[in-house]
C-alpha positions, 0 to 999 in steps of 0.5 A: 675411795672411802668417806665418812658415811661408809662407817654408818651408825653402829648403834643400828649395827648393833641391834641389827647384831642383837636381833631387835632390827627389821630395817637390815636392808637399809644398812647393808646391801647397795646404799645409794651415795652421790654418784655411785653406791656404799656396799656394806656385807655383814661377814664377821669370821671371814678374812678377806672380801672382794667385790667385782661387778661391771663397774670394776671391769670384774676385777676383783676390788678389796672391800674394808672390813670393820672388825669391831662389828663384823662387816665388810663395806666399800664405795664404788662408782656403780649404777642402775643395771650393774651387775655385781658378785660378792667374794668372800674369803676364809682359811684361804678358800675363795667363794662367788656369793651373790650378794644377801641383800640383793634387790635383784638377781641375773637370770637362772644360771647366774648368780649375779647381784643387780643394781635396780632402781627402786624408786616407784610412785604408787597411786594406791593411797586410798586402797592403803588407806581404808585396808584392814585385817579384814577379820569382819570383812568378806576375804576370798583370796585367789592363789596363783602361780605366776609363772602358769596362771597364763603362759606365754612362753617360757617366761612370764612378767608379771605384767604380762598378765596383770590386765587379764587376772585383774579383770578375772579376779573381778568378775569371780568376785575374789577379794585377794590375790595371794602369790605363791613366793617370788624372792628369788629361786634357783630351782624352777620346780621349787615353785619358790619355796627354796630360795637364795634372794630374800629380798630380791625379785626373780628374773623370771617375773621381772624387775621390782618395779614390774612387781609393784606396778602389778600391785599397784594396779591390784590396788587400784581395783580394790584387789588385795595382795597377799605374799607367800614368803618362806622363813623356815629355809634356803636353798643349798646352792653354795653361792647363797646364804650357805656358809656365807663366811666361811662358817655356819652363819645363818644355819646351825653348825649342829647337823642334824639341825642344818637340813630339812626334809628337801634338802634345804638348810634350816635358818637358826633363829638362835643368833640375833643377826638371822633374827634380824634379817628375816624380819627385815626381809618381812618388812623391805617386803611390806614396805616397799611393795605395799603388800596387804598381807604375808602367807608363811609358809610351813610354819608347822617345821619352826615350831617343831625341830623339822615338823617332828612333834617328838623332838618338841618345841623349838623354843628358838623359833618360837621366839622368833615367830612371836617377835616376828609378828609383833614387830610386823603387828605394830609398825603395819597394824593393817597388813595381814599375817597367815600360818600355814601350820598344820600342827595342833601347837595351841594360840597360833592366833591371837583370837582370845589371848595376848599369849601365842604367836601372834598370826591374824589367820591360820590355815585349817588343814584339818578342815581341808584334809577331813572335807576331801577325805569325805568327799573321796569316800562314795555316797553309800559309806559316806554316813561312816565319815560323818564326823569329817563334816561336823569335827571342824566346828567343834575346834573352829573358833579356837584360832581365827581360821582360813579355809584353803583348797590350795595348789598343794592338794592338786599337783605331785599325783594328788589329782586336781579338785575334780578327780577327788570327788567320788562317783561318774562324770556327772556325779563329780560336778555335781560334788564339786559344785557341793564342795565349794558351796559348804567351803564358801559358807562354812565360817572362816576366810576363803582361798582357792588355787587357780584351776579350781574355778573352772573344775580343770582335769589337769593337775598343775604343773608349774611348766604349762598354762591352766588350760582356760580353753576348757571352759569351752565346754559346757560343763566347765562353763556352767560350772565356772559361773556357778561360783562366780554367783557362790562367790558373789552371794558370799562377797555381799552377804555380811552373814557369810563373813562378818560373824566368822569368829563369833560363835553367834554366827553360826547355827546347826540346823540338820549335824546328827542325820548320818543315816542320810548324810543331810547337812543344814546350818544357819549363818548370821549377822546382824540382819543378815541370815541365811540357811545352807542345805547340803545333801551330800549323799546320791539319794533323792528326798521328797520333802526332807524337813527341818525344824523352826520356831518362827514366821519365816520366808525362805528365798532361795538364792542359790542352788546348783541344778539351777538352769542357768548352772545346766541343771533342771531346776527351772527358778528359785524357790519362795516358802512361808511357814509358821511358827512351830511348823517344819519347813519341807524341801524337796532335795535332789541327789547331791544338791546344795541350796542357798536360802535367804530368811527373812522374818515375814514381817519383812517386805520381800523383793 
């Protein structure tokens, strides 16, 4: 049965073919007609193509194809449930895809496309509503893994465990939500990050509308949700987007092009149509799941031919990530888009310039990789590595910068946070607790992978639940509440976030004593001010001092040998000075504190 609209407007077609459309999974895919669907698979060099599925019995019906424009399509009775499998045929070769637009997937095993209803009614208009880009707000995202967050069994819904991460986020005082990728995947251990489905749902976590009530309800408790989502590659497996036609039609025919280093096969962004898909997998992704931000991932291998900064530019992807992120910055000016980029390649960030690439936030890996290096080094040297501490604000407000401990530096033998710092057992909280406070209060947005929070012994592994009972130890529970309360001063401080990106807003107190390795610095804005000291070093100081030229008040807010956190500390300490006296502190080994300063006209809660 064929009608008039089978044939849709192909001017549409045509920009979708040029590379200028982000609204692909409108036009190709299962559209909804009357009583059954139109399915239209853009497949210009194959001869023939079938579709079988439960509404033909998987009896294989010939699809028309329309040569002009390069795509098959046909009108079929389906419905809501039904399983469905793409056949494409070229030079005589027969080939099952699963279908490139697909909303869903059956289960690991199968490839099949499934038709799901996608209609759902959010409830979230005044979250949506009142979100930002968040650059002068507090953003302290939690990364989670869906699938081991909280394990019950083999599989996890999202909605299995939406109530009790809800509740945790809130009483951690995280802001975010990111989720590591759930497009469908073949390979579990890939975490995600090879995928087949770029706009489906996987079947592990449930359907789409199991993922928006999740981010509905995030929203409902003013949690954001940021999405990991991969754009450099897909996975191998024959019955994706390898060779979907017959020919190299979303991957370069140039070999030394095709594979990266995982064995994946690299998107080529030279043809107008892979242009468009991705951006329209960008955009069915913020549209439909009211998502409030988009991580991508491994940005470092689309600027450079797979990461290799010798092979040079690839100008191609580049393109792509600038045209990207301008359509996604304008038809979704409050959602948030992230680099994960390793690379020195200059204005990933727009923060000074309408040149670059257009990403609101860029991972500082340097930041993380310099301040777990130093911390891996034992107390003694440490003066030797000084520079890892003090490097990061020589480049920090170059680009807008988000400061991860991610789930990359805590699986594949990198040891968990914990067994990276240096010294006894004692030593190694005490370090963690330093770690987190510096992280937390250094300028930049903040992110840290589940586990991090309770000092877990266990590296991840995608396979079993972090192992929440540890908090039964004392230790871990002091711990754990110690950045509840990191987290919480960070949260409602504007110090501490709303001057990130200006150079205002940060102040050395202590950067030159390597001798020591003491670290001290003030964050401000507007009224709002704070001094962080940092003894990074097992040594032990009666009165260290440091310099001001005020009347001053010194609260202490925070500190980690603070009884309630295990330490001996038995209450926060209050100092007056005047101008031009030195403010004088007693530091205990490996001791951070956190002081609020006020002006001593001011009246003191």
């Amino acid at each position: 049965m064929e009608i008039n609209i089978i044939e849709t407007d192909h001017k549409q077609i045509e920009n979708y073919i040029a590379g200028h459309a982000s609204n692909g999974h409108e036009l190709f895919g299962p559209i909804p007609h009357e009583d059954g669907y139109i399915f239209r698979v853009y497949a210009p060099n194959a001869d023939q193509m079938f579709i079988k599925g439960d509404f033909t019995n998987w009896e294989n019906h010939e699809m028309s194809k329309n040569s002009e424009y390069g795509y098959f399509y046909i009108f079929l009775k389906a419905k809501i449930g039904d399983f469905y499998k793409l056949v494409v045929v070229e030079d005589g070769n027969w080939v099952e895809h699963t279908d490139p637009f697909a909303r869903a997937m059956d289960y690991e095993g199968d490839f099949a496309s499934l038709i799901v209803d996608e209609n759902y009614n959010f409830t979230d208009d005044n979250f949506i509503k009142n979100r930002s880009k968040n650059f002068d707000k507090a953003m302290n995202i939690y990364e989670i893994h869906i699938g081991s967050w909280l394990r019950y069994g083999r599989d996890v819904n999202f909605l299995d465990i939406v109530d009790k991460l809800i509740a945790h986020i809130k009483e951690m005082n995280y802001t975010h939500v990111e989720i590591m990728p759930v497009t469908e995947y073949p390979f579990y251990p890939s975490w995600g990050y090879q995928s087949t489905g770029f706009f489906a749902t996987s079947s592990r976590y449930g359907r789409p509308e199991d993922f928006k009530k999740f981010v509905d309800l995030m929203h409902q408790n003013d949690i954001g949700v940021i999405l990991d989502v991969v754009a450099v590659h897909f996975a191998n497996d024959y019955y994706g987007l390898k060779t979907f036609d017959g020919t190299h039609l979303y991957e370069s025919a140039y070999e030394d092009l095709t594979y990266s280093e995982w064995g994946s096969i690299n998107f080529d962004y030279s043809k107008g149509h892979v242009r468009s898909f991705m951006k329209s997998s960008f955009s069915y992704w913020i549209e439909n799941f009211h998502l409030d931000g988009i991580r991508v991932d491994a940005v470092s291998y689309m600027i450079y031919y797979n990461g290799n900064e010798n092979r040079g530019v690839h100008k191609d992807n580049i393109n792509f990530i600038s045209d990207l992120n301008k359509t996604l910055a304008t038809n979704y000016p409050d959602v948030m888009l992230i680099a994960e980029d390793s690379s020195s390649y200059p204005l990933v960030t727009n923060k000074n310039s309408n040149e670059g690439l257009g990403f609101d936030y860029k991972w500082d890996m340097g930041w993380m990789n310099d301040t777990i290096k130093y911390f891996e080094v034992d107390s003694y040297n440490r003066s030797m590595y000084h520079n890892k501490v003090t490097f990061s604000m020589y480049y920090f407000y170059n680009e807008r910068y988000l400061l991860p401990l991610s789930h990359d530096e805590v699986v594949h033998l990198k040891k968990p946070m914990i067994n990276k710092m240096n010294g006894s057992y004692e030593d190694k909280f005490k370090q963690l607790k330093l770690l987190n406070t510096y992280q937390m209060t250094h300028p930049g947005k903040k992110l840290n992978f589940m586990g991090n929070e309770i000092a877990t012994f266990d590296e991840w592994n995608e396979n079993e639940s972090i192992n929440w009972d540890i908090k039964n130890y004392p230790v871990h529970d002091d711990f754990n509440r110690y950045i509840k309360d990191l987290n919480y001063i960070y949260k409602n401080n504007p110090a501490f976030f709303a001057g990130d990106y200006d150079e205002e807003g940060f102040k050395w107190i202590a950067v030159d004593d390597a001798k020591t390795s003491v670290f001290a610095y003030e964050r401000i804005a507007d009224n709002s001010r704070f001094l962080v000291v940092l003894n990074m070093a097992n040594v032990y100081h009666k009165a260290y001092e440091f310099a001001f030229d005020e009347d001053l008040i010194f609260i202490e807010k925070l500190n980690t040998f603070a009884s309630a956190y295990g330490g001996a500390r038995e209450e926060n300490r209050e100092m007056e000075i005047r101008k031009g006296e030195v403010l004088k502190l007693e530091l205990w080994e490996y001791e951070a504190a956190v002081f609020e300063i006020r002006e001593k006209n001011e009246k003191t809660n």
